[in-house]
N, C-alpha and C positions, 0 to 999 in steps of 0.2 A: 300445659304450663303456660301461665300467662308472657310475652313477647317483653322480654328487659332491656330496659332505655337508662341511660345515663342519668341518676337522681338530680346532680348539682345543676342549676341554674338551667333547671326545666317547666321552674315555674316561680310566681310572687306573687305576694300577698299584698294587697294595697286596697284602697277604697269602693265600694260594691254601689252600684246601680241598685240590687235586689234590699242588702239591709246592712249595715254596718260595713266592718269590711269583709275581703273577698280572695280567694286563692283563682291566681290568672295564669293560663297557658302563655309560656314565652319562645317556646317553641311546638313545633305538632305531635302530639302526643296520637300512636295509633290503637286502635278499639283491641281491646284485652291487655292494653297495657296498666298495671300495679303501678299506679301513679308515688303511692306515698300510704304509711301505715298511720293510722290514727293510735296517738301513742298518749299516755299520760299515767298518773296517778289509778296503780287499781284500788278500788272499796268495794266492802257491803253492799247489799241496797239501802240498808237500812242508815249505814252513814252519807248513802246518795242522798236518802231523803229530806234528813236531816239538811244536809249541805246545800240543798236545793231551793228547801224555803229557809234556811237562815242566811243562807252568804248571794244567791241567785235566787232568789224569789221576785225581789225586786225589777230585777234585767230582761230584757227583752233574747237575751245570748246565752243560751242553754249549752254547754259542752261539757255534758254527760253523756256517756253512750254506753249503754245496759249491753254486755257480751252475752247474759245469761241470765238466769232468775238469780243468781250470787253475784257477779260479777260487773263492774260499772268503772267505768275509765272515767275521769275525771283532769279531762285537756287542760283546765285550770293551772295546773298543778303538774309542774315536767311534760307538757305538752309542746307538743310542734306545730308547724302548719296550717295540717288535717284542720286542726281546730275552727279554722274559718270558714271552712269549705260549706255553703251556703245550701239552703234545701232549694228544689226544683221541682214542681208537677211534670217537668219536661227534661231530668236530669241527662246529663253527659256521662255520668258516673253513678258506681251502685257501691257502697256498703257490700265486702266480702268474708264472711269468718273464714279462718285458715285455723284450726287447733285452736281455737280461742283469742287468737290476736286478727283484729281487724285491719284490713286493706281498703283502701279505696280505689279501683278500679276502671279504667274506661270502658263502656260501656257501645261507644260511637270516635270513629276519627275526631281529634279536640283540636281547632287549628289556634295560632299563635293571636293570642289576644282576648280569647274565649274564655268566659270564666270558669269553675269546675265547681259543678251540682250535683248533689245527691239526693233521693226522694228521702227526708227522714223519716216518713210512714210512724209518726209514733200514735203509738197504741195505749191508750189510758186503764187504769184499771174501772174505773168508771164509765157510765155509757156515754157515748160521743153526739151528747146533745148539742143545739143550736148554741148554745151560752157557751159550753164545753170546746167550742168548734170556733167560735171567736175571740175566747181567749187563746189560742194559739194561732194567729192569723199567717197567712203567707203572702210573701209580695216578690212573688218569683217575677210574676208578667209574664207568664207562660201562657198561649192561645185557648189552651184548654185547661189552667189551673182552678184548683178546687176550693180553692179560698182559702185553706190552714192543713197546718201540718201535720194533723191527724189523718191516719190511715186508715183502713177497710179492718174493721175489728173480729175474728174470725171464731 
């Protein structure tokens, strides 16, 4: 069972180096700690998709996050936090399902100041061509990142 820390004012949300803004350690968060649940609006996929290209097609700020082949949280929408927490080739933190509800998790000791990353590894239903691979760009700045937020398609 992951090590339980005190929720309130363990962390902020303010302006990101990587892209927009950014969820920041304010205190030292330690490795298997359940930082905070990515919470929101559940949908379809199919009114994700919709949603996706009518209301966020436009946006570089994706906060949808697919539970299942049914299932899609939509942080937009009664979202907390989570929502900001930024992709990384080099993340701090991992994406956890627990029954269906998602956690965000540490991954590695986070110390006070350090922003909170997760790889979003997304997976297209399409092949993850060159074109495919820069329209999702990444700007982690991570030593070894991969250039976009597309994952290893299996």
């Amino acid at each position: 069972m992951p090590r339980k820390q005190r929720l309130s004012q363990r962390f902020s949300v303010r302006r990101s180096a990587i892209q927009g803004r950014g969820v920041f350690a304010l205190l030292p968060i330690r490795k298997g700690t359940r930082v905070i649940e990515y919470v929101g609006e559940r949908i379809g996929q199919r009114e994700a998709d919709r949603r996706h290209t009518s209301e966020h097609g436009w946006s570089p700020h994706t906060m949808l996050f697919a539970v299942d082949e049914k299932t899609v949280i939509d942080a937009t929408r009664r979202g907390n936090s989570a929502r900001w927490i930024n992709h990384s080739c080099s993340p701090n933190c991992e994406a956890v399902d627990d029954e269906g509800r998602i956690y965000i998790e540490a991954i590695r000791d986070i110390r006070p100041g350090e922003e909170l990353t997760y790889d979003y590894n997304l997976v297209l239903d399409e092949p993850h061509t060159p074109a495919a691979k820069s329209a999702h760009p990444c700007y982690c700045g991570a030593r070894r990142c991969r250039g976009t937020l597309l994952g290893s398609k299996r």
